[in-house]
MITOR-384075 format. One record per atom (N, C-alpha, C): x, y, z; residue number from 1; chain. Coordinates in steps of 0.001 Angstrom, whole numbers. Layout:
# residues N
    east   north      up   k c
       X       Y       Z NUM A
...
# end
This chain:
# residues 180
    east   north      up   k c
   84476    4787  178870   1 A
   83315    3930  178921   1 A
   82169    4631  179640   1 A
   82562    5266  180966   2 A
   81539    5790  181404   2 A
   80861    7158  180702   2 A
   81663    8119  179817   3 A
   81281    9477  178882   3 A
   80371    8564  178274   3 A
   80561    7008  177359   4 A
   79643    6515  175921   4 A
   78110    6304  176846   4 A
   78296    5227  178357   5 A
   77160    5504  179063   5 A
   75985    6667  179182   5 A
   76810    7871  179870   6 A
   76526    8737  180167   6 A
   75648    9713  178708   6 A
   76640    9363  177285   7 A
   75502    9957  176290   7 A
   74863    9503  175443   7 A
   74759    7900  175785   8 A
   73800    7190  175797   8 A
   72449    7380  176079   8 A
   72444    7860  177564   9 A
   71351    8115  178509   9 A
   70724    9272  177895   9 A
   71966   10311  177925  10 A
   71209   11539  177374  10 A
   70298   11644  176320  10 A
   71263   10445  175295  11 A
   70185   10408  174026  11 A
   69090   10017  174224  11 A
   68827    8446  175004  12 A
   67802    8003  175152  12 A
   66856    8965  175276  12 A
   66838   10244  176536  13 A
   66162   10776  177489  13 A
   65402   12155  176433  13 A
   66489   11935  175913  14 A
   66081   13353  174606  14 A
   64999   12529  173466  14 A
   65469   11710  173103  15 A
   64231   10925  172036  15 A
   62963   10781  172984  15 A
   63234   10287  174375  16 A
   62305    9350  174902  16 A
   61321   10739  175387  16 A
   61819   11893  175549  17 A
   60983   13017  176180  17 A
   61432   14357  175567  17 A
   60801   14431  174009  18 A
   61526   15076  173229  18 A
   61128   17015  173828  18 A
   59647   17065  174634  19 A
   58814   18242  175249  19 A
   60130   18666  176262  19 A
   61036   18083  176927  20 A
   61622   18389  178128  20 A
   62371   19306  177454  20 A
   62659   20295  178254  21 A
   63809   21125  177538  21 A
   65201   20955  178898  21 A
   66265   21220  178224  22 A
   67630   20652  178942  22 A
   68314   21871  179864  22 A
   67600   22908  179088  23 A
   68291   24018  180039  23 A
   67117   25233  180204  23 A
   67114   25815  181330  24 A
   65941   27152  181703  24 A
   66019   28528  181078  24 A
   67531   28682  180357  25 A
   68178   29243  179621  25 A
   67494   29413  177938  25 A
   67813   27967  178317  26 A
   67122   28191  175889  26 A
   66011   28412  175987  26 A
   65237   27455  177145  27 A
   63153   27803  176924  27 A
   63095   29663  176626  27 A
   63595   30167  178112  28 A
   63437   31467  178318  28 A
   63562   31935  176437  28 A
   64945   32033  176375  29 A
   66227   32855  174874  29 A
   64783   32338  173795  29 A
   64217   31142  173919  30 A
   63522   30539  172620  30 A
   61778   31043  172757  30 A
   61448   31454  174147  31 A
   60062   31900  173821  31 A
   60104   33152  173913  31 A
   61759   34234  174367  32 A
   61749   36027  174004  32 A
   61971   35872  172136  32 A
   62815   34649  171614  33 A
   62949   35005  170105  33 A
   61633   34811  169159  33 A
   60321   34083  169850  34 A
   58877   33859  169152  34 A
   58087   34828  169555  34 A
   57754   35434  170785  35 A
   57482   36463  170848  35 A
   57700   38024  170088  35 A
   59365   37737  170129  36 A
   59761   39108  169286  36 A
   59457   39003  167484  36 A
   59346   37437  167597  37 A
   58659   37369  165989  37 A
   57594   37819  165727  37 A
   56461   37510  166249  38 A
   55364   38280  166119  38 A
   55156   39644  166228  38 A
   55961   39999  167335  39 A
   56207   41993  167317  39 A
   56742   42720  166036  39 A
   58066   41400  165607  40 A
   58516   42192  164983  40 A
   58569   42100  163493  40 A
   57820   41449  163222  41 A
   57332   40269  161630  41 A
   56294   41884  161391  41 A
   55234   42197  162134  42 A
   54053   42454  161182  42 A
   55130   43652  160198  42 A
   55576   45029  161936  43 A
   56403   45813  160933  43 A
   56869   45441  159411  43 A
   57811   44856  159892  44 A
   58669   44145  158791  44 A
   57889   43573  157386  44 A
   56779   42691  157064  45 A
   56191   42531  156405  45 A
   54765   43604  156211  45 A
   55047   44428  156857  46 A
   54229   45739  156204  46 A
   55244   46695  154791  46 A
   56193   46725  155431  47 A
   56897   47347  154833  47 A
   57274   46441  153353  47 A
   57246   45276  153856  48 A
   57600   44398  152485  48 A
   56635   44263  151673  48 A
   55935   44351  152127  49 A
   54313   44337  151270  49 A
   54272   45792  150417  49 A
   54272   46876  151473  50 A
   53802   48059  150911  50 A
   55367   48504  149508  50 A
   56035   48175  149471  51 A
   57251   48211  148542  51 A
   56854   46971  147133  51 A
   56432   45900  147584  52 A
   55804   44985  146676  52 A
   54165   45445  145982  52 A
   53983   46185  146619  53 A
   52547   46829  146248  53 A
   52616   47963  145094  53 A
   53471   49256  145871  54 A
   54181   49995  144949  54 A
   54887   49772  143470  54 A
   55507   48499  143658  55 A
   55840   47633  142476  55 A
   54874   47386  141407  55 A
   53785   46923  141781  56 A
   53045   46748  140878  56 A
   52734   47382  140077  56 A
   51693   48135  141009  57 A
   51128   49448  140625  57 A
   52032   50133  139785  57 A
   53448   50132  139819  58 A
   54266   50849  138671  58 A
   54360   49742  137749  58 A
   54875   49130  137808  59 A
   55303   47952  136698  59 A
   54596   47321  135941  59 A
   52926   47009  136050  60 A
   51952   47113  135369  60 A
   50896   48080  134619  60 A
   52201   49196  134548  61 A
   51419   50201  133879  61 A
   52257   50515  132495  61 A
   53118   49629  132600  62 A
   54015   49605  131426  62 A
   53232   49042  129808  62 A
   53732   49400  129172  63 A
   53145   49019  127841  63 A
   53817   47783  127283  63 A
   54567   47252  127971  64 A
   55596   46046  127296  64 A
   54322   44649  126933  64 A
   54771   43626  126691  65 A
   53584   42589  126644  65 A
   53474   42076  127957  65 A
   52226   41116  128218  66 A
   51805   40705  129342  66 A
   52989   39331  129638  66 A
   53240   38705  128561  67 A
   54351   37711  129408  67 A
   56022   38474  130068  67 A
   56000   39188  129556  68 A
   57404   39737  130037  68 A
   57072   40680  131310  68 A
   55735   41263  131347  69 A
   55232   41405  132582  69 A
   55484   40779  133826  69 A
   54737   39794  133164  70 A
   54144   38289  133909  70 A
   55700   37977  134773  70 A
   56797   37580  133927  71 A
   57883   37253  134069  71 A
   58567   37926  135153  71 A
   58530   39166  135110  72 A
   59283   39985  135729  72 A
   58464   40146  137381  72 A
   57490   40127  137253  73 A
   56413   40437  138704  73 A
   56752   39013  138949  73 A
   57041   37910  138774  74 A
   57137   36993  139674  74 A
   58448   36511  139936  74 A
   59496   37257  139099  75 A
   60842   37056  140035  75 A
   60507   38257  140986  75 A
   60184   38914  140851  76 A
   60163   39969  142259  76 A
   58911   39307  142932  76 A
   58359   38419  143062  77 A
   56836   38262  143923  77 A
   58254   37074  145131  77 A
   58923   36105  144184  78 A
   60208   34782  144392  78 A
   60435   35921  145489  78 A
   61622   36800  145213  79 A
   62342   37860  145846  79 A
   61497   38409  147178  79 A
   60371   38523  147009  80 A
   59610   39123  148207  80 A
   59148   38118  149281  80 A
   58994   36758  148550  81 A
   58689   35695  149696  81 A
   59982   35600  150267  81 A
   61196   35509  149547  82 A
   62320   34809  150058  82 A
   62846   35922  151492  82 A
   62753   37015  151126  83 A
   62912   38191  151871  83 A
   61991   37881  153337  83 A
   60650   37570  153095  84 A
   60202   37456  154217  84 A
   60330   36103  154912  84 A
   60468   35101  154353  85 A
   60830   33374  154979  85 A
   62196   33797  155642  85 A
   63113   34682  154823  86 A
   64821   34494  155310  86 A
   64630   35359  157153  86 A
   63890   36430  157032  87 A
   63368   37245  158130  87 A
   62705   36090  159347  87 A
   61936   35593  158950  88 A
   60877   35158  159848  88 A
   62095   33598  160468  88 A
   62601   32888  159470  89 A
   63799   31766  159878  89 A
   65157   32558  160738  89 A
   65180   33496  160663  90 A
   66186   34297  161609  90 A
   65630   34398  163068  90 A
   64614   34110  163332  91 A
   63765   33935  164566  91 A
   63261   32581  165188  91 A
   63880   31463  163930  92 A
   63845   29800  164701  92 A
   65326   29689  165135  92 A
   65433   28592  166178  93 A
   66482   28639  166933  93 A
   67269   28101  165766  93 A
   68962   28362  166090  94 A
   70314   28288  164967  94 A
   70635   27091  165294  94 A
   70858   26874  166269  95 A
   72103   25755  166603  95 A
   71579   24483  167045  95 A
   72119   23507  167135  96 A
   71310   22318  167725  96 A
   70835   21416  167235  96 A
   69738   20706  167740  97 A
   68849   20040  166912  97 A
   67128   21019  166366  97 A
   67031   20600  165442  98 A
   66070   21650  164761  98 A
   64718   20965  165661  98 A
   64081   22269  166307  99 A
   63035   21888  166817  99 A
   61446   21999  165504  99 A
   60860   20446  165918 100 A
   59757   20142  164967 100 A
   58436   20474  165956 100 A
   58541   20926  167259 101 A
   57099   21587  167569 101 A
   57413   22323  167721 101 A
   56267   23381  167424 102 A
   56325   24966  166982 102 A
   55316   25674  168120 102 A
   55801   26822  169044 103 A
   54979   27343  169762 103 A
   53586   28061  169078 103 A
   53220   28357  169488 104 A
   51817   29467  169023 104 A
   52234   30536  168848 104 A
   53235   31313  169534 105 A
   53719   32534  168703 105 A
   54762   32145  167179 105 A
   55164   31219  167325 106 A
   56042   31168  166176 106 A
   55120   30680  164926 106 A
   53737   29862  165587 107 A
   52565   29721  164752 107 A
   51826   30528  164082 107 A
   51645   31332  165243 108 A
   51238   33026  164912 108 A
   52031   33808  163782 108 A
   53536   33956  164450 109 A
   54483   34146  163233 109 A
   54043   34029  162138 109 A
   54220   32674  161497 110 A
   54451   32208  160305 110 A
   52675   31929  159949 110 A
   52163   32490  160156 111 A
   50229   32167  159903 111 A
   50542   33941  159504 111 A
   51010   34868  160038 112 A
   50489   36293  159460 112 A
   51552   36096  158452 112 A
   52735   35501  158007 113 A
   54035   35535  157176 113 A
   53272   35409  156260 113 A
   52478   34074  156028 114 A
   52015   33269  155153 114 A
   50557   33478  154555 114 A
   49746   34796  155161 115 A
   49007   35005  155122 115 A
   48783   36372  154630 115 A
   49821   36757  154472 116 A
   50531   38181  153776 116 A
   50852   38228  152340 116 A
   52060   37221  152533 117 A
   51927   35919  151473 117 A
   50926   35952  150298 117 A
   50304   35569  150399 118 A
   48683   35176  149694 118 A
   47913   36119  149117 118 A
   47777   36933  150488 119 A
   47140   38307  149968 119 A
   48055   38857  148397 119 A
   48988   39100  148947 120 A
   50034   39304  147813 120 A
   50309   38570  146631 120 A
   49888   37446  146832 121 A
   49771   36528  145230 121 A
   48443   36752  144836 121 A
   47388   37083  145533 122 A
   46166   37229  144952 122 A
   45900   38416  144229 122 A
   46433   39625  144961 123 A
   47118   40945  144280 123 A
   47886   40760  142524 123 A
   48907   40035  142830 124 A
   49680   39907  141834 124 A
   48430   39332  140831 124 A
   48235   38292  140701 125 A
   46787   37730  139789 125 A
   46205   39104  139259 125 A
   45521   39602  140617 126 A
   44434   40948  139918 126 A
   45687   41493  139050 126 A
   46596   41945  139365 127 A
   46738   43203  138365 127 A
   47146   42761  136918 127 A
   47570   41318  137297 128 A
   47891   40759  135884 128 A
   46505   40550  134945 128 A
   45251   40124  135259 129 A
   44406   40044  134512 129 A
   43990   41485  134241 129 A
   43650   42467  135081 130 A
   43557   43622  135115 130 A
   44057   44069  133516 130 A
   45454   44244  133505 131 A
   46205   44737  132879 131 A
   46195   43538  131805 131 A
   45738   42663  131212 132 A
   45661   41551  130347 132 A
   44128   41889  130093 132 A
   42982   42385  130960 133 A
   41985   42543  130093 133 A
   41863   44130  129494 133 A
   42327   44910  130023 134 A
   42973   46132  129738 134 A
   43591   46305  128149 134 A
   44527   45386  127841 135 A
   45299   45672  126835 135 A
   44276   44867  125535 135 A
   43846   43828  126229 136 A
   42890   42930  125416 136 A
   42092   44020  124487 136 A
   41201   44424  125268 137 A
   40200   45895  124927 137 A
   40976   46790  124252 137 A
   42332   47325  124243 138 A
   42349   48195  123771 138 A
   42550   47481  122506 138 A
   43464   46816  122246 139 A
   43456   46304  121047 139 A
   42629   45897  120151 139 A
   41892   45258  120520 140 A
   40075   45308  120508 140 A
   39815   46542  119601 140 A
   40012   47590  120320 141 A
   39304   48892  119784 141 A
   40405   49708  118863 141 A
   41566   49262  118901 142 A
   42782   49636  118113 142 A
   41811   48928  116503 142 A
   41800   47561  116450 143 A
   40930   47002  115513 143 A
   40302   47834  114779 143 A
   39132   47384  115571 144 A
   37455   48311  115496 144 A
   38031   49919  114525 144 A
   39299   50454  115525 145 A
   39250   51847  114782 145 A
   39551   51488  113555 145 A
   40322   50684  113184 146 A
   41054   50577  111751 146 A
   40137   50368  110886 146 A
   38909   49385  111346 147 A
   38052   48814  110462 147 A
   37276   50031  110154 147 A
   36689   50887  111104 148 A
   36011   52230  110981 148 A
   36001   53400  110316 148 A
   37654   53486  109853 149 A
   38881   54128  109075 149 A
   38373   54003  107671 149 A
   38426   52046  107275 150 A
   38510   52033  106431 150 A
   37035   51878  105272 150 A
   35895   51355  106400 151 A
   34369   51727  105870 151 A
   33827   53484  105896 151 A
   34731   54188  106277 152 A
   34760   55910  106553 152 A
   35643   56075  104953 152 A
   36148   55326  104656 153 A
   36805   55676  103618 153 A
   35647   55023  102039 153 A
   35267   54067  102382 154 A
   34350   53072  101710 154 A
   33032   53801  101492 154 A
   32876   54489  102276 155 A
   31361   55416  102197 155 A
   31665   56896  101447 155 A
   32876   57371  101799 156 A
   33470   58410  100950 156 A
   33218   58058   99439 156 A
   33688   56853   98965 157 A
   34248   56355   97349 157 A
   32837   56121   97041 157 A
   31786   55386   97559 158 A
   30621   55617   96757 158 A
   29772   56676   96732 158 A
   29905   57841   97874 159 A
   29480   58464   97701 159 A
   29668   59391   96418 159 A
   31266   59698   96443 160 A
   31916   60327   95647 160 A
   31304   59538   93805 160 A
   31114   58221   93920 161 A
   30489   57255   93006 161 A
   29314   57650   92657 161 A
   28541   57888   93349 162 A
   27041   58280   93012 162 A
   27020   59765   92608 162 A
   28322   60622   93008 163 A
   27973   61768   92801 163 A
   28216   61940   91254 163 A
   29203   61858   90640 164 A
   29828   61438   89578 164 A
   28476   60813   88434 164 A
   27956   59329   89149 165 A
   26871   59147   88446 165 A
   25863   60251   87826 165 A
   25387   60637   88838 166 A
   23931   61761   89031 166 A
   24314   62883   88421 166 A
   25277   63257   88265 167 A
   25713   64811   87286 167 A
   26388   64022   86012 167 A
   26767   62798   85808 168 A
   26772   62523   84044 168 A
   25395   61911   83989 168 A
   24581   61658   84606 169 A
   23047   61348   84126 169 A
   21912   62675   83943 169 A
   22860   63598   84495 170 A
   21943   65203   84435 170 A
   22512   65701   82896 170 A
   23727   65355   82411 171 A
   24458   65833   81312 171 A
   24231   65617   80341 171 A
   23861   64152   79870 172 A
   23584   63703   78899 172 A
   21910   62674   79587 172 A
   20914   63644   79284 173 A
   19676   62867   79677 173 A
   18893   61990   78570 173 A
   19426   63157   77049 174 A
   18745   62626   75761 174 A
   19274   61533   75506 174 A
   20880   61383   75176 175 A
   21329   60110   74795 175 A
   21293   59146   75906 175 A
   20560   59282   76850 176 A
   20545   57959   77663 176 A
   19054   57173   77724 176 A
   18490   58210   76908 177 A
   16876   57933   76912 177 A
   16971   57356   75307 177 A
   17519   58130   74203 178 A
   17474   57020   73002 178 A
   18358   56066   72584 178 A
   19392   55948   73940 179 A
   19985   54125   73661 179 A
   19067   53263   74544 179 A
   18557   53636   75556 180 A
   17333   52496   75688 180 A
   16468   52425   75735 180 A
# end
């Protein structure tokens, strides 16, 4: 009876003053693991970036079509967020009850995570239109050549037409003058 008392109270005391922390132990362990997030996030999402960057830049230079492009850069864009959320959640506390206020470094954290993030979807966009107005044009001019081909061929046949004319009108000048 007296243990159900006793975590009774505790509960109360934990809802009723959710800021208090219970031990000098976790504050300390919980503001060296937000700190070391921010130290140790940018590294980490430099490197994830600059490997997702590299990606592109190769993988949009491919000749395949733009949806299978498309397709493929955004399971790897999935893959690159998940990589950095799984990183940056390895640095909120494990056990317990899940804490819902967030320090300023862990704010910090997840503001450069998420802000990396972005940059990187805005990236992804450019190179996809990039490479979508790119192919647009060439095809465009793939066209254009064919059509060019075939009025290059069209100017040949009348020329070749008129020539034909003008030397049977040099050949026979009399009989074309007394049939009309």
């Amino acid at each position: 009876m007296k243990n159900k008392i006793s975590i009774v109270i505790f509960m109360f005391l934990l809802l009723t003053f959710p800021h208090v922390n219970i031990t000098n132990a976790q504050n300390s362990n919980s503001k060296e693991k937000d700190i070391k997030c921010v130290e140790e996030m940018k590294p980490y999402i430099d490197k994830k970036s600059e490997e997702f960057r590299t990606y592109l830049n190769q993988h949009f230079q491919s000749k395949k079509t733009n949806t299978s492009l498309l397709d493929l850069a955004l399971k790897r864009f999935t893959l690159y967020k998940k990589d950095l959320r799984t990183k940056y959640e390895s640095y909120l506390p494990q056990e317990g009850f899940k804490l819902y206020s967030e320090t300023k470094d862990t704010l910090a954290c997840s503001k450069q995570m998420n802000d990396e993030i972005q940059t990187m979807q805005a990236l992804l966009k450019t190179y996809y239109k990039q490479t979508s107005n790119i192919k647009t044009t060439t095809a465009f001019m793939t066209k254009l050549q064919q059509i060019n081909k075939k009025l290059d061929q069209l100017v040949l046949n009348i020329t070749q037409m008129l020539g034909k004319w003008n030397s049977l009108k040099n050949r026979v000048p009399c009989f074309v003058k007394q049939c009309l």
